[in-house]
N, CA, C and O atoms as a Tinker XYZ file with bonds, in Angstrom:
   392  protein
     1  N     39.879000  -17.151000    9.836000    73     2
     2  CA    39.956000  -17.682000    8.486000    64     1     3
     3  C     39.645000  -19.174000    8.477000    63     2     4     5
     4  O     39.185000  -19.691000    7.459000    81     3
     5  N     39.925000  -20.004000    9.774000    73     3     6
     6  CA    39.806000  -21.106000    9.547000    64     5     7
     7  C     37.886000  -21.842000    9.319000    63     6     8     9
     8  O     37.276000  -22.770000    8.788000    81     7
     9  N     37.720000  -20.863000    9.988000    73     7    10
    10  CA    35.970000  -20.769000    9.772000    64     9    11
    11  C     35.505000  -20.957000    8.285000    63    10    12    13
    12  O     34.876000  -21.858000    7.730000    81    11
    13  N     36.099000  -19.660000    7.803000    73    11    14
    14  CA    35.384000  -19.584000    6.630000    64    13    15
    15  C     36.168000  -21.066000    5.281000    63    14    16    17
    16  O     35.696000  -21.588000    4.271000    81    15
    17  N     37.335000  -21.207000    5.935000    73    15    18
    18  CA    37.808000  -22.426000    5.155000    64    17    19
    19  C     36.958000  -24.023000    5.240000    63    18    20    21
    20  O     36.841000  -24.874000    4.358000    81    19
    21  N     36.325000  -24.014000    6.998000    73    19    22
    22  CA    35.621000  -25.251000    6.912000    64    21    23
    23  C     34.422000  -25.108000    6.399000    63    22    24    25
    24  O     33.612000  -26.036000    6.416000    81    23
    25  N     34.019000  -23.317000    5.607000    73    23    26
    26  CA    32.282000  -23.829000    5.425000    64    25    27
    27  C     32.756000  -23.938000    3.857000    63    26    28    29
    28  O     32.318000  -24.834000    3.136000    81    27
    29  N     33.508000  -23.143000    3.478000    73    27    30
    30  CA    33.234000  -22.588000    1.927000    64    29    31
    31  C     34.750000  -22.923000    1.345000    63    30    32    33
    32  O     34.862000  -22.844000    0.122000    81    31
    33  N     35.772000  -23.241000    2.008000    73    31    34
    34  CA    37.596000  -23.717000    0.983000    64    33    35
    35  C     37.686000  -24.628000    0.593000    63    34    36    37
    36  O     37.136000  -25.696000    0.861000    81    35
    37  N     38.125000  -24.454000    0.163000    73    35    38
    38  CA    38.282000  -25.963000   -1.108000    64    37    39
    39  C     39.600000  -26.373000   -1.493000    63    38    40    41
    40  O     40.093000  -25.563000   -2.277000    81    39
    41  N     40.487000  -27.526000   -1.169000    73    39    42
    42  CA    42.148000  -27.673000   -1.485000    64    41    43
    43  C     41.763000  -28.540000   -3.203000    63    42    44    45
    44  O     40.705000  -29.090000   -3.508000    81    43
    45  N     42.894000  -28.406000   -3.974000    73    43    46
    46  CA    42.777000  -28.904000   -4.542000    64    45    47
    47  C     44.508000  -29.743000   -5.481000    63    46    48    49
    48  O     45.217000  -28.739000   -5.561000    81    47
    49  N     44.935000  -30.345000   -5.802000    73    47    50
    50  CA    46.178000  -30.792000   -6.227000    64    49    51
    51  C     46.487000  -30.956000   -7.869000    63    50    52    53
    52  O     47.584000  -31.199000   -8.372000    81    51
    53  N     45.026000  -30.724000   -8.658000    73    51    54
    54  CA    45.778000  -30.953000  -10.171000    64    53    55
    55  C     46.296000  -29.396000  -10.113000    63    54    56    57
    56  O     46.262000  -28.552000   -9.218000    81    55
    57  N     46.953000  -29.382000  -11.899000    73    55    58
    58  CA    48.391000  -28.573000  -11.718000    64    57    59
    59  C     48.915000  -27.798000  -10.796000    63    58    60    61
    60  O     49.051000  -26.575000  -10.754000    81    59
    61  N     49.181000  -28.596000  -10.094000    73    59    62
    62  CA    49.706000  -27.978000   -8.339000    64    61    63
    63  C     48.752000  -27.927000   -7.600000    63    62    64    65
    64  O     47.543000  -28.105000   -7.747000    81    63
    65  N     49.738000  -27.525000   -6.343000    73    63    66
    66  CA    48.766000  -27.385000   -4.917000    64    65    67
    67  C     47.881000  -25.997000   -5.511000    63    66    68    69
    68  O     48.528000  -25.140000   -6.112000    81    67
    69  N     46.768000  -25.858000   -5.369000    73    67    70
    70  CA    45.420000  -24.879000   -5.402000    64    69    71
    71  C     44.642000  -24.942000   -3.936000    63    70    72    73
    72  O     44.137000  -25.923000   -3.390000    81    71
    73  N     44.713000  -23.568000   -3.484000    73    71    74
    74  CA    43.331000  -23.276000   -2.233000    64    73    75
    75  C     42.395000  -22.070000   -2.912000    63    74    76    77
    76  O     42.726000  -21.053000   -3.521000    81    75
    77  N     41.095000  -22.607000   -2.553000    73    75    78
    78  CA    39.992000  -22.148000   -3.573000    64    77    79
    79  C     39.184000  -21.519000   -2.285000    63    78    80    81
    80  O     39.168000  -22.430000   -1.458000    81    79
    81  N     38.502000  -20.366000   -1.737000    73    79    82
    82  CA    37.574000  -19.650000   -1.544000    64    81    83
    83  C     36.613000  -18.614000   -1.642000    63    82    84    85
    84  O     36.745000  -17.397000   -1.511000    81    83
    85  N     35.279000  -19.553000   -1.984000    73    83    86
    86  CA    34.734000  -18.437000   -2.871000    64    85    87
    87  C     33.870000  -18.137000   -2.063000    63    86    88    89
    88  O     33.895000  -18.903000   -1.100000    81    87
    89  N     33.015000  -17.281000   -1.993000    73    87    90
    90  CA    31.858000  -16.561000   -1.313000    64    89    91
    91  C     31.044000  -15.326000   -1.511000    63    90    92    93
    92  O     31.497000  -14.262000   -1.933000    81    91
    93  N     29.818000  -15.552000   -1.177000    73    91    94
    94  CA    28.728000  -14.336000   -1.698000    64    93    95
    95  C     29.327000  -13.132000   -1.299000    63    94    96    97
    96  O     29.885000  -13.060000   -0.203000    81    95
    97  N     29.264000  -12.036000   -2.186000    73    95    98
    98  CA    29.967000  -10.803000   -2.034000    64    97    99
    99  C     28.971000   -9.923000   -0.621000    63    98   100   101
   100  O     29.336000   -8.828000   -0.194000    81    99
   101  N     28.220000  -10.365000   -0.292000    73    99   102
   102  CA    27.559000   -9.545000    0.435000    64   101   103
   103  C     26.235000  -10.745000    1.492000    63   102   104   105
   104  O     25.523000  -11.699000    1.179000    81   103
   105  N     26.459000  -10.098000    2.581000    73   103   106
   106  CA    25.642000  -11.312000    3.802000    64   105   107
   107  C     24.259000  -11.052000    3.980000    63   106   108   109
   108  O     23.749000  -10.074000    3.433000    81   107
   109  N     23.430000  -12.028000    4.874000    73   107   110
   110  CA    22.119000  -11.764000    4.561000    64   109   111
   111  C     21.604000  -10.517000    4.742000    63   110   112   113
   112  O     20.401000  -10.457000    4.488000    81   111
   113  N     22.221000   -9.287000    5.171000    73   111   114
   114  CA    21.295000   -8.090000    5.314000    64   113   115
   115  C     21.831000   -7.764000    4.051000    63   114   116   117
   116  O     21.591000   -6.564000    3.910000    81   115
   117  N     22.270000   -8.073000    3.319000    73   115   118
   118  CA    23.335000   -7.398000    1.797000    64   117   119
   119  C     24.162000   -6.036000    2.037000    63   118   120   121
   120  O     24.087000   -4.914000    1.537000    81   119
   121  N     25.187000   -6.768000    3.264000    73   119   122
   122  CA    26.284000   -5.696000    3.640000    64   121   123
   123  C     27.659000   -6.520000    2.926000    63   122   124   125
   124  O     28.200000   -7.568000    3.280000    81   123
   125  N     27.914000   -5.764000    1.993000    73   123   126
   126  CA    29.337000   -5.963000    1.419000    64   125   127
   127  C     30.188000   -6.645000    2.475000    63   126   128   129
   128  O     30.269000   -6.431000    3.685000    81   127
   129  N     30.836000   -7.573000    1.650000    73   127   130
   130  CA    31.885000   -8.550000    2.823000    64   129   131
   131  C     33.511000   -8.579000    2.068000    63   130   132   133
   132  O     34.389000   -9.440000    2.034000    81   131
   133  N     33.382000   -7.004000    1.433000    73   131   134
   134  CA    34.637000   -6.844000    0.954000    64   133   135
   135  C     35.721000   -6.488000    1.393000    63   134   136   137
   136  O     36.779000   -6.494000    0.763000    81   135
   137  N     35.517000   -6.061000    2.784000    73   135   138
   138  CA    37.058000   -5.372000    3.857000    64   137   139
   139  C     37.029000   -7.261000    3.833000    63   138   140   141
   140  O     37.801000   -7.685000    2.972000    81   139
   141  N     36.623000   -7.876000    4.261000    73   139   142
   142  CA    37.161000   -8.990000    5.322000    64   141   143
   143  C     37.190000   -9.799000    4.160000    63   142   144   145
   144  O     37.761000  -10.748000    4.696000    81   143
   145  N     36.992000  -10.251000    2.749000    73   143   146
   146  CA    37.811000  -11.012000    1.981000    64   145   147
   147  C     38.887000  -10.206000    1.266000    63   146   148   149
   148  O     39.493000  -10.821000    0.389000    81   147
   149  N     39.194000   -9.081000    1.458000    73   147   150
   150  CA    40.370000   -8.303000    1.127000    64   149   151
   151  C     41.174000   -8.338000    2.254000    63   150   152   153
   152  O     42.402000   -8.297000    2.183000    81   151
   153  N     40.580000   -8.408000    3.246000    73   151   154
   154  CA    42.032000   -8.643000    4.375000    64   153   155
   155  C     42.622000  -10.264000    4.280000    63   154   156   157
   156  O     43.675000  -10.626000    4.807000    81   155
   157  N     41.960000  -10.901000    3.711000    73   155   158
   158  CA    42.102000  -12.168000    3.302000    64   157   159
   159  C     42.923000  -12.568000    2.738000    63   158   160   161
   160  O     43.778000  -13.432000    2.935000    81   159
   161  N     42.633000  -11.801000    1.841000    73   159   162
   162  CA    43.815000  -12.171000    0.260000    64   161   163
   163  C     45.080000  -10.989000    0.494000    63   162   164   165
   164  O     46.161000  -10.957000   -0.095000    81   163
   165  N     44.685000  -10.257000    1.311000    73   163   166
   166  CA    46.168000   -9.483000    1.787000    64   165   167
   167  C     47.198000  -10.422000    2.540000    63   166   168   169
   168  O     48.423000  -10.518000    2.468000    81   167
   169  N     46.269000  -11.057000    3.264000    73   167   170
   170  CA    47.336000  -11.985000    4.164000    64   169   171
   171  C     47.697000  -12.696000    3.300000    63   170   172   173
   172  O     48.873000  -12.961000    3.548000    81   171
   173  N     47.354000  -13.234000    2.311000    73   171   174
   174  CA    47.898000  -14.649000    1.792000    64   173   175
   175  C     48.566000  -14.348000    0.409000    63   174   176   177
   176  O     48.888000  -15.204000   -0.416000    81   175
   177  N     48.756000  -12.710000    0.262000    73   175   178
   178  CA    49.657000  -12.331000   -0.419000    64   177   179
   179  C     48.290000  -12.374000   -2.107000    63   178   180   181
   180  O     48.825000  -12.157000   -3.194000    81   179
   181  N     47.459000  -12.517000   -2.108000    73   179   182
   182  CA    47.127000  -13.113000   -3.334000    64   181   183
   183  C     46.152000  -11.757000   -3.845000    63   182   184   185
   184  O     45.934000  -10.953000   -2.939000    81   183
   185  N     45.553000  -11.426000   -5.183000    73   183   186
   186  CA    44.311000  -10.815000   -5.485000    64   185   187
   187  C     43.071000  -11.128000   -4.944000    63   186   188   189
   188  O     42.919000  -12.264000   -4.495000    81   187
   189  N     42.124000  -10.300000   -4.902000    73   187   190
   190  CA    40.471000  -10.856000   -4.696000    64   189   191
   191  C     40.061000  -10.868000   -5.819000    63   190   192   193
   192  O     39.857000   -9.787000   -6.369000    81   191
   193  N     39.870000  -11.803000   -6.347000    73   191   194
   194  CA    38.908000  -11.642000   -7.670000    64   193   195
   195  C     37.087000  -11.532000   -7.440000    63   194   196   197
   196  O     36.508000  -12.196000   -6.580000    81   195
   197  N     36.548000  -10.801000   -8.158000    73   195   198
   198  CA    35.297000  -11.070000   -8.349000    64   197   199
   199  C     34.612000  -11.632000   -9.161000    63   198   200   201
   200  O     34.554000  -11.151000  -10.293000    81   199
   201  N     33.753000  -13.032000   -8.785000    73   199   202
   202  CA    33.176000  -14.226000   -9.923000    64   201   203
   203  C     31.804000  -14.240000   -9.831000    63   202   204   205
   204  O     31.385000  -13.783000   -8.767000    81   203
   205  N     30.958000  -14.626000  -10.624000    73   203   206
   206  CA    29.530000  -14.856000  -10.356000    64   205   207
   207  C     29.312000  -15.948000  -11.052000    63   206   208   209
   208  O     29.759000  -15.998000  -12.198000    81   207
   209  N     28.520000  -17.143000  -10.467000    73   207   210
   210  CA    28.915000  -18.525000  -10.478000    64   209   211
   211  C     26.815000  -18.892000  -10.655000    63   210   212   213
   212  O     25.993000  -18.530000   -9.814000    81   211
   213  N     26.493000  -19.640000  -11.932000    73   211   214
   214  CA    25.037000  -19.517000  -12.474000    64   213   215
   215  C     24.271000  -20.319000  -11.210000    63   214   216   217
   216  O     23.119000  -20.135000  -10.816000    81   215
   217  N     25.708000  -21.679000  -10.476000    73   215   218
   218  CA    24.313000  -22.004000   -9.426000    64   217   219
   219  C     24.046000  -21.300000   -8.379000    63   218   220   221
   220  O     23.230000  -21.722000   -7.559000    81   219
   221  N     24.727000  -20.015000   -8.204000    73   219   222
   222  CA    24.133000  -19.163000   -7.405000    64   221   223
   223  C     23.054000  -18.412000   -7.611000    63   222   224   225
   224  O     22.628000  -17.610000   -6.779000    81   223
   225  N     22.600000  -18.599000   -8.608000    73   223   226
   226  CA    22.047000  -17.452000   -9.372000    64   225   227
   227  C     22.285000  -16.137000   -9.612000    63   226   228   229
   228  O     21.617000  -15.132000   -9.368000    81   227
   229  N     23.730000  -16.358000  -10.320000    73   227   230
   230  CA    24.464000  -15.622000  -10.841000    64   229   231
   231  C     24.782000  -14.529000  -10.032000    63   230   232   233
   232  O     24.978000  -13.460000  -10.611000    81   231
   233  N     24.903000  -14.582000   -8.448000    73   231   234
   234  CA    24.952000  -13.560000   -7.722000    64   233   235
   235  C     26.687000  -13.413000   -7.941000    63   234   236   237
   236  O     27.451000  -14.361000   -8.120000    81   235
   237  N     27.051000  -12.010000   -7.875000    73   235   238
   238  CA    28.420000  -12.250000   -7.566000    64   237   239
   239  C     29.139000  -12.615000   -6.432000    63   238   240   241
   240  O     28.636000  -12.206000   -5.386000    81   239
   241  N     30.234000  -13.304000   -6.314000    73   239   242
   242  CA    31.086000  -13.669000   -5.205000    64   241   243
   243  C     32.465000  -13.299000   -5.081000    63   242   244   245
   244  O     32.896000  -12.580000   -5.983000    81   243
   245  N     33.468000  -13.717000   -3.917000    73   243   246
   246  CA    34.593000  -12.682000   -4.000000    64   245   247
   247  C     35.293000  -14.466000   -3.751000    63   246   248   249
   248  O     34.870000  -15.367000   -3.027000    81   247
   249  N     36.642000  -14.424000   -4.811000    73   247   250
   250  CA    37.449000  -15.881000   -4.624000    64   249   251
   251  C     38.536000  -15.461000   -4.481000    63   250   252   253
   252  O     38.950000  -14.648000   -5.307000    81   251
   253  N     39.456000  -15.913000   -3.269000    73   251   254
   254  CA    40.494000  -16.005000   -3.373000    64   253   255
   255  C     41.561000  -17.527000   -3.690000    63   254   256   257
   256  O     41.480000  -18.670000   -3.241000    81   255
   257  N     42.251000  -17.066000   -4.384000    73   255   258
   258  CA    42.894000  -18.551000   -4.839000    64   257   259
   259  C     44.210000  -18.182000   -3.957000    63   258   260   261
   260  O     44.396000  -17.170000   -3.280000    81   259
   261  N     45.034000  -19.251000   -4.152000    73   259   262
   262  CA    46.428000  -19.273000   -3.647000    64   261   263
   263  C     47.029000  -20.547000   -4.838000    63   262   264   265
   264  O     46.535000  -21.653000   -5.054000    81   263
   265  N     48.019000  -20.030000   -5.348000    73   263   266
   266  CA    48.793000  -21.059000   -6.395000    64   265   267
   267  C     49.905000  -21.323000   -6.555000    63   266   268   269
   268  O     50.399000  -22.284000   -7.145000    81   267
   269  N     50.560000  -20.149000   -5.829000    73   267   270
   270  CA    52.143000  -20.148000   -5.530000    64   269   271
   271  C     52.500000  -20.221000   -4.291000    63   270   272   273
   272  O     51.722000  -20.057000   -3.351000    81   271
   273  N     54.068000  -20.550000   -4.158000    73   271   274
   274  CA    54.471000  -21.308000   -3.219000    64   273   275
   275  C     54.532000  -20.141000   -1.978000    63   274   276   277
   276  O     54.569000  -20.499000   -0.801000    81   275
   277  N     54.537000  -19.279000   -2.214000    73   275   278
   278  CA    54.603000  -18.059000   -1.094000    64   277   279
   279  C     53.293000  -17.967000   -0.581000    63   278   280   281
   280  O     53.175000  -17.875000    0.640000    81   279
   281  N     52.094000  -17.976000   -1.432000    73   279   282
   282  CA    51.117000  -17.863000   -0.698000    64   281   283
   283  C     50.552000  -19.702000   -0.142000    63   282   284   285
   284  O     49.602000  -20.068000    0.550000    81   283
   285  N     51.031000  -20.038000   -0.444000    73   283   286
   286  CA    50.468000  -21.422000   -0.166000    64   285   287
   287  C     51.215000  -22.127000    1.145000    63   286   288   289
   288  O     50.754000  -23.112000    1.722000    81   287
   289  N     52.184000  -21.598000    1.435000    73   287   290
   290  CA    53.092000  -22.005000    2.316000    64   289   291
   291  C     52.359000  -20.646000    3.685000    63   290   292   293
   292  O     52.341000  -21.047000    4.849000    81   291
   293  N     52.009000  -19.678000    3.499000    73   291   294
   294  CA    51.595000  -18.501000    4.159000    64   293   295
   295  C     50.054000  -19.617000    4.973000    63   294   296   297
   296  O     49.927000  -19.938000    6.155000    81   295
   297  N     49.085000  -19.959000    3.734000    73   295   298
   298  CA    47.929000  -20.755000    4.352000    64   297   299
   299  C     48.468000  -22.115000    5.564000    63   298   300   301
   300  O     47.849000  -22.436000    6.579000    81   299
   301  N     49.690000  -22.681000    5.094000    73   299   302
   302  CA    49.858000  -23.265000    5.653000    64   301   303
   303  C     50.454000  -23.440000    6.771000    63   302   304   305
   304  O     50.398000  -24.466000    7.449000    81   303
   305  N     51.277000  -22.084000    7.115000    73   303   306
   306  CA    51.452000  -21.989000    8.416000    64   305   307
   307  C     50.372000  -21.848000    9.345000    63   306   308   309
   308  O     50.359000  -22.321000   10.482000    81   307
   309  N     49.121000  -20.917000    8.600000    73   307   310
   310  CA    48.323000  -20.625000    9.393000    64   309   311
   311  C     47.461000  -21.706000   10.002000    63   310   312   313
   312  O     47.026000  -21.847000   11.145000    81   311
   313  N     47.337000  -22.460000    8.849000    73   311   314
   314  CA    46.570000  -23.778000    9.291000    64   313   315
   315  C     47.325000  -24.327000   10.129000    63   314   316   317
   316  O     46.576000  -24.720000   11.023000    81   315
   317  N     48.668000  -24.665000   10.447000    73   315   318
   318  CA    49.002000  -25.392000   11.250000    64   317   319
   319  C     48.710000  -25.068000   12.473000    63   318   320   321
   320  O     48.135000  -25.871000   13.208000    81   319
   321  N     49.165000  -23.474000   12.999000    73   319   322
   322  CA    48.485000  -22.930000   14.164000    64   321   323
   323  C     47.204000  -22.862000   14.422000    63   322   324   325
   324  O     46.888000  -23.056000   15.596000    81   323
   325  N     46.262000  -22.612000   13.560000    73   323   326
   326  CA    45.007000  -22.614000   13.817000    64   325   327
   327  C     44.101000  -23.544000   12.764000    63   326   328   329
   328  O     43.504000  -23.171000   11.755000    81   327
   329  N     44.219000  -25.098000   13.437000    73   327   330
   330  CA    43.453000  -26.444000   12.883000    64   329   331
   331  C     42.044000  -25.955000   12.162000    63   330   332   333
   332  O     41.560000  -24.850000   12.406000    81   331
   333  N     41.528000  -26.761000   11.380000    73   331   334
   334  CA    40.411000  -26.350000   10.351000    64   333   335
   335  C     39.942000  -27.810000   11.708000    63   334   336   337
   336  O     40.507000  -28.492000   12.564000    81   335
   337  N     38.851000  -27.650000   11.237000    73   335   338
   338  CA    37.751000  -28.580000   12.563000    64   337   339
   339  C     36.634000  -29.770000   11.647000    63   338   340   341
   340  O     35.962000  -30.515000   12.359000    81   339
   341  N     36.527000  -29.861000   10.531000    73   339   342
   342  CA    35.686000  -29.903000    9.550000    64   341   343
   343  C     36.730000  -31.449000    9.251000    63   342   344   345
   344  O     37.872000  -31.675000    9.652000    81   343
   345  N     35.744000  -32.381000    8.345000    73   343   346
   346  CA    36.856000  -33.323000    7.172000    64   345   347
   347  C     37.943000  -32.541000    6.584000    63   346   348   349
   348  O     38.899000  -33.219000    6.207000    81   347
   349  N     38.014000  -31.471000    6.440000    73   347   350
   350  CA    38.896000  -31.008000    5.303000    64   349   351
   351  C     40.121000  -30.836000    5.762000    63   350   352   353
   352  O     41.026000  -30.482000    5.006000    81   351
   353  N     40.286000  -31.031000    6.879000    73   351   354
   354  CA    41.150000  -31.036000    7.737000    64   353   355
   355  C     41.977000  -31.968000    7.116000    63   354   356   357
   356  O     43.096000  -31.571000    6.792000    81   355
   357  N     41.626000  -33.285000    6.847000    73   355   358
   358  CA    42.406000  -34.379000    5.755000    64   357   359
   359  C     42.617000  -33.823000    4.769000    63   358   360   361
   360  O     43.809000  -33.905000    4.472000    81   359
   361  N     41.747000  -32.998000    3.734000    73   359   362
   362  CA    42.044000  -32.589000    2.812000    64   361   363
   363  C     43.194000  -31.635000    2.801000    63   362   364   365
   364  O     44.253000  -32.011000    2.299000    81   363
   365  N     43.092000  -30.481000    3.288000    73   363   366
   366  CA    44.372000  -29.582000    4.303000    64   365   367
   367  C     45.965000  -30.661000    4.545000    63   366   368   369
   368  O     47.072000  -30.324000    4.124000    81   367
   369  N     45.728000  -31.701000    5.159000    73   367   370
   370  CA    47.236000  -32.262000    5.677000    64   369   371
   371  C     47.686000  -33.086000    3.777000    63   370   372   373
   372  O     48.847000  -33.151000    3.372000    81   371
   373  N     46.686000  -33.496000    3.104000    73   371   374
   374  CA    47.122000  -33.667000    1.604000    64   373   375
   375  C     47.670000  -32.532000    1.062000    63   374   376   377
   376  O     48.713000  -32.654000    0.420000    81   375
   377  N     47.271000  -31.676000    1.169000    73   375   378
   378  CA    47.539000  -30.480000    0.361000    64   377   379
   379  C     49.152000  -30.268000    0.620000    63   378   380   381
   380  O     50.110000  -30.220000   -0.153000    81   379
   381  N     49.003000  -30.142000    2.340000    73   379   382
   382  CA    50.574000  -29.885000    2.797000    64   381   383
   383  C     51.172000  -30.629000    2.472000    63   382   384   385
   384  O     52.217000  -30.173000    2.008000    81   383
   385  N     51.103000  -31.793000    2.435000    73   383   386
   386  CA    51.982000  -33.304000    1.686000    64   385   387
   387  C     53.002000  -32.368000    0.404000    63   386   388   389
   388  O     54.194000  -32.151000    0.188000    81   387
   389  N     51.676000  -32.028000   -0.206000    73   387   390
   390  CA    52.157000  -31.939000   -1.847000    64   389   391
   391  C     53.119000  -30.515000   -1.936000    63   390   392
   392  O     53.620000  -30.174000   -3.008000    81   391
């Protein structure tokens, strides 16, 4: 998970702590990447939503958010054991701050 957090997660702090990952529903051969962002959002307690976002060109994508303190505290254990490698890594230790 920490992979896909340094290419494509996003922390964010207005109305509350927010973790944002969104991603193309399907990889370059266009094999569905729906077991592995559903095992995703299983771990972190949360829904998968499905979004389609126009600067993609409107392809659909699969986002998982985290907004509550159960799942947000869940990301953050994980992050602690397994470091994000990327800048966001700062962004990540803000998040935990808050």
């Amino acid at each position: 998970m920490s992979g896909f957090i340094d290419a494509d997660g996003s922390f964010s702090i207005t109305k509350g702590p927010r973790f944002n990952l969104v991603q193309a529903n399907t990889d370059h051969n266009n094999l569905s990447k729906k077991d592995i962002k559903q095992s995703l959002a299983k771990f972190l307690e949360v829904p998968l939503n499905e979004v389609s976002k126009s600067y993609c060109g409107s392809k659909n994508q699969y986002k998982v958010v985290t907004t509550s303190i159960t799942s947000n505290q869940i990301l953050i254990n994980y992050l602690n054991k397994y470091p994000l490698f990327s800048s966001k890594f700062l962004n990540f230790k803000d998040f935990e701050y808050v």
